[in-house]
Every structure is written in structure tokens, then in C-alpha cells.
N, C-alpha and C positions, 0 to 999 in steps of 0.2 A: 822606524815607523812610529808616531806619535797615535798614544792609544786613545782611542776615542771612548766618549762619557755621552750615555745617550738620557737624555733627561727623563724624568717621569712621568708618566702619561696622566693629561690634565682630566681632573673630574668634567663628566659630560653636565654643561650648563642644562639649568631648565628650562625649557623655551615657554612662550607663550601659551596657554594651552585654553582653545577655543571654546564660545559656548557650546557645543555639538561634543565636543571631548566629554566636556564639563559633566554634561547632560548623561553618558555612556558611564561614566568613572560614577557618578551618583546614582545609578540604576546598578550598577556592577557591586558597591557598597551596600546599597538597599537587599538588592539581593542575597549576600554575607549572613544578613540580620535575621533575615526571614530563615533562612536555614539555619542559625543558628538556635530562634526560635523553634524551629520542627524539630531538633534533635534535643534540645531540652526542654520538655515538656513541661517540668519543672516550673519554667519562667512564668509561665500561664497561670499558674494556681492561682494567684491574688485577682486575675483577668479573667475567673470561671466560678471565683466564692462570690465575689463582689455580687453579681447581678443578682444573683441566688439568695443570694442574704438579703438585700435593700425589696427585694420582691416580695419572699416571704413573710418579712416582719412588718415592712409596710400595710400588705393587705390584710394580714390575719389575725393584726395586731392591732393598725390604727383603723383598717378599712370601715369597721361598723361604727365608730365614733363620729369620722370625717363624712362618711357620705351616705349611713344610715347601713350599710349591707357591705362587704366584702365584693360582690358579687356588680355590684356599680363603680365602685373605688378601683375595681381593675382596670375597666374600659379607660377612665381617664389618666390610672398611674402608669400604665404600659410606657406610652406614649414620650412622656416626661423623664422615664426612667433610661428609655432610650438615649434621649439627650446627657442624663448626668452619668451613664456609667462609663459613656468617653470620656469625660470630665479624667474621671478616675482613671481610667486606662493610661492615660496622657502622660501619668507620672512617670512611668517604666521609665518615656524617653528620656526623662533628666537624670532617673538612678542610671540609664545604662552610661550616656554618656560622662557622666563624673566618674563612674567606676573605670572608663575606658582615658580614662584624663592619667587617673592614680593609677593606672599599670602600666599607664608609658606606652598603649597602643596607638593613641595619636603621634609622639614621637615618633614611629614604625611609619606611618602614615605620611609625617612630613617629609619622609625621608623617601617617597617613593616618587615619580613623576606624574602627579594626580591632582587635577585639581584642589587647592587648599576647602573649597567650600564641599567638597565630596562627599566627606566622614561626616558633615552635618548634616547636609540634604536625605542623604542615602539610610543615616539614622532615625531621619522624620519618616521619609519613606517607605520602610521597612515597620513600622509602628502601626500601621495599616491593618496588621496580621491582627493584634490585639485587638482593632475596634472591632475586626470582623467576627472574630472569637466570642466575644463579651456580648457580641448583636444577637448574635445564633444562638448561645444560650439565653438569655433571657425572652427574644420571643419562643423558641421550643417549650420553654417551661412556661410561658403567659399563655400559650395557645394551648397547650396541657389543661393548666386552670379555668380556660373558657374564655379567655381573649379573641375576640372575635374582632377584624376590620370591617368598617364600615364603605370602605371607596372602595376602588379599580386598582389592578396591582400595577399598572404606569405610577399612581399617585403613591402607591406603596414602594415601590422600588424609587422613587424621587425623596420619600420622607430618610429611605436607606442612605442614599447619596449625602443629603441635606447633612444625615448627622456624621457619617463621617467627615466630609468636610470641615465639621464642627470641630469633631477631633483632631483634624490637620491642624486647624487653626489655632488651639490649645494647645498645640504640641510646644510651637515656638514661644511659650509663656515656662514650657517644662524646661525648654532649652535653655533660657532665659536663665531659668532658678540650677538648673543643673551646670552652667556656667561658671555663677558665682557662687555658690553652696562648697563650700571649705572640705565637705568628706562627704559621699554615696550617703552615708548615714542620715546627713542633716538634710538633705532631697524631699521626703516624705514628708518634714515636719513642716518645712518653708510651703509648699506647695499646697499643704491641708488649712495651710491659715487662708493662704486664698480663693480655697476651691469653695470651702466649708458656707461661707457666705454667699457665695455667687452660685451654690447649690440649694441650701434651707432657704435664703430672701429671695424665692423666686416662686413660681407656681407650680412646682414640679407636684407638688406633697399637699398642697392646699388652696384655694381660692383668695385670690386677694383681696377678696370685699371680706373677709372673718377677718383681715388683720387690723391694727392697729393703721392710723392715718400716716404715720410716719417709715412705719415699712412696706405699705401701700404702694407709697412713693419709690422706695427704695425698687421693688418690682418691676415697677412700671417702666425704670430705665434699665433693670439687669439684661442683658444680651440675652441671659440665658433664655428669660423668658419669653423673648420674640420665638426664638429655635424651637420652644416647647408650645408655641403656639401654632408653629406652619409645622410642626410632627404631627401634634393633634388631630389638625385641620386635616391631613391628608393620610392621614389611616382612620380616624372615626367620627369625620364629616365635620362639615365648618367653614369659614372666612379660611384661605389657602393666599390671594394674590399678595395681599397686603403684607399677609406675617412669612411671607416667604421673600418679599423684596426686601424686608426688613432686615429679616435673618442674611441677606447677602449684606446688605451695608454695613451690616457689624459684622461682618467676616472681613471685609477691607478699610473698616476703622482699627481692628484689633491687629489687621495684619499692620496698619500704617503706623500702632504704637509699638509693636512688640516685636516686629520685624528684624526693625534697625539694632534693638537695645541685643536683642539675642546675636545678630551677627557681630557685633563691636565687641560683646562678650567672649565670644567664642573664638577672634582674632586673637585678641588678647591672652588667652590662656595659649592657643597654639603657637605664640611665638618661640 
């Protein structure tokens, strides 16, 4: 009797795996993050000093110079401050992702039957914890200081939405830079060259009519400051339709520039 050779059993192909997977496998990752955040609390500190800091030294530093009284300079820096401390938030996602590059947990990732865009989605996603973090402290301690709103909390809770979407939106600029950024290290420095600008030449901190004609200009077209205009407007009264359509346009201009380059990046390293 001729002894038989039974071959070896072939790896299981990956199949297709649908948008509705896609979708499950990206909330499933999101979720990872966020627990990962609750149990290191740790990760939050830069997401808990920030607000704390840009708050206090703003108002009790520049507030009597800028608008005559600390006590007027809050009403209008709340508001603005909300927009820029997502800004800042936003970086985590490019330091988490490049750290997650350099340890070979995307590796682990490619290797599982999940969709390839999952670890990015589900990263953006999970980064949600931090704006929320960053929102809660700094209005608890505005509203401590005498921050008062001026509208209806529908309009309040929409100013909330407005800016974390804002967040969303910056996140794929952090993805972006945390793509191509060579070490976690170099993450913060890349990201501060372009935050730095698109936070101080806006109107967060000051009135454009004091500046100069040429940063004037530079304002008038910053995204930011549409977003710091329909926050404004809808926690301490003001023009809402206009700087609130506006602020969507520039969430799907930034998404149509920043989108693409962040996914092509992020192929790229995961091959």
C-alpha cells in the first residue's frame, strides 16, 4: 500500500469585506482607543493643562489690555478658545498613530481579517474622547470665572457639535502629518508649524480691525475664523446663518484637500 502525503492546508484568503463590515471593524477599533484612553489617564494631561493654561493667562494676563477688563475679554475668549483647543487636541491622533506605526501594531492589524481602512477610521473616531475632555474643562472653569451664555441651549449644544466636528475635521490634517513624520517625536513639532498660524492670524485672541492690513486679510480667509464666528454667535448672541454655513463649507473644502492626501499616506505606510 502506497503511503499517502496529505498537503498543507492553505491559508484562508481574505475576502471582500463590505461597507457595513467596514463600518463594525471601525467602531470596534474606535472603541480600543477610547478604553484605552479610560485606563490611561495619563494620555489626557496635555488634553486637561492645555485649556487651563490658554484660559488663564489669556484673561488675566492679556484681558485688561485687549478689551479694557478681564471680566469682558471672557465673554468673547470662551468662545474662540473652544475652537482652538481642538485644534490642539487633534495632535494626540498623529502622535498615537506613528507610535502605533513604530511598534508594529498596524502590522498585527494587517494581519487580521479587517478592514484595511479600520485602524484609521476607528483612530479618528476614538479621538472624540479628547475634544470632549478638553470642552468640559475649559467651559467648567469659564463658567467658574463668570462665563455666562447669552442664547438657548439648542444653540449651545449646536456651538458643541460645530466644534467637535471641527475637531474631526483637523484630525485628518494630524493623520496627515502623523503618516509621514519619520518618529512620534517629530509629530508635535510638524503639526505646531501649522496650527501656530491658523490659531494666533485668526480672531480667537483679538479683533481684526487692531491688526495690520495684511493679517487683516490673512483672517478674513483663515477657516478658523468663520468656526470662531458661528461659536460666538451661538453661545453669546450674534449673526449664526451665515458663519455657520460657512464653517460647513470649510469642513468639506478641508475635508476635499486633506482627505485624499491622509488616505494615500496611510496606504502607503501600511503596505
Amino acid at each position: 500500500m502506497t503511503p499517502t502525503t496529505e498537503a498543507p492546508p492553505r491559508a484562508p484568503r481574505r475576502g471582500r469585506i463590505g461597507p457595513v463590515r467596514g463600518v463594525q471593524h471601525s467602531l470596534t477599533l474606535a472603541n480600543r482607543n477610547i478604553r484605552y484612553i479610560v485606563r490611561s489617564p495619563s494620555t489626557l494631561v496635555d488634553t486637561v493643562i492645555q485649556p487651563i493654561l490658554f484660559l488663564l493667562v489669556f484673561v488675566f494676563l492679556f484681558g485688561g489690555e485687549i478689551s479694557g477688563g478681564w471680566q469682558n475679554y471672557l465673554q468673547t475668549l470662551v468662545p474662540g478658545l473652544m475652537v482652538q483647543i481642538t485644534m490642539y487636541a487633534s495632535i494626540g491622533t498623529g502622535i498615537a498613530l506613528n507610535t502605533d506605526i513604530s511598534k508594529g501594531v498596524f502590522d498585527r492589524f494587517r494581519s487580521l481579517p479587517i478592514a484595511r481602512s479600520a485602524p484609521l477610521v476607528g483612530a479618528v473616531l476614538g479621538d472624540v474622547v479628547r475634544y470632549v475632555v478638553a470642552l468640559a474643562v475649559l467651559l467648567a472653569l469659564a463658567f467658574a470665572l463668570g462665563f455666562r451664555v447669552q442664547t438657548s441651549v439648542p444653540e449651545v449644544a449646536l456651538a458643541c457639535v460645530l466644534t467637535l466636528l471641527f475637531g474631526l475635521t483637523l484630525c485628518w490634517l494630524s493623520v496627515l502629518i502623523g503618516m509621514m513624520a519619520t518618529s512620534p517625536q517629530a509629530v508635535p513639532g510638524i503639526a505646531m508649524a501649522i496650527i501656530l498660524p491658523l490659531t494666533f492670524g485668526s480672531n480667537i485672541f483679538a479683533s481684526p480691525e487692531s491688526m495690520p492690513r495684511w493679517l487683516e486679510l490673512w483672517v478674513g480667509v483663515n477657516p478658523v475664523s468663520y468656526f470662531v464666528d458661528a461659536v460666538r454667535g451661538l453661545t453669546i448672541g450674534g449673526p449664526t446663518t451665515g458663519p455657520v454655513l460657512t464653517s460647513l463649507a470649510a469642513v468639506v473644502l478641508i475635508h476635499l484637500v486633506v482627505f485624499p492626501g491622509a488616505i494615500r499616506a496611510y496606504l502607503r505606510r501600511a503596505r
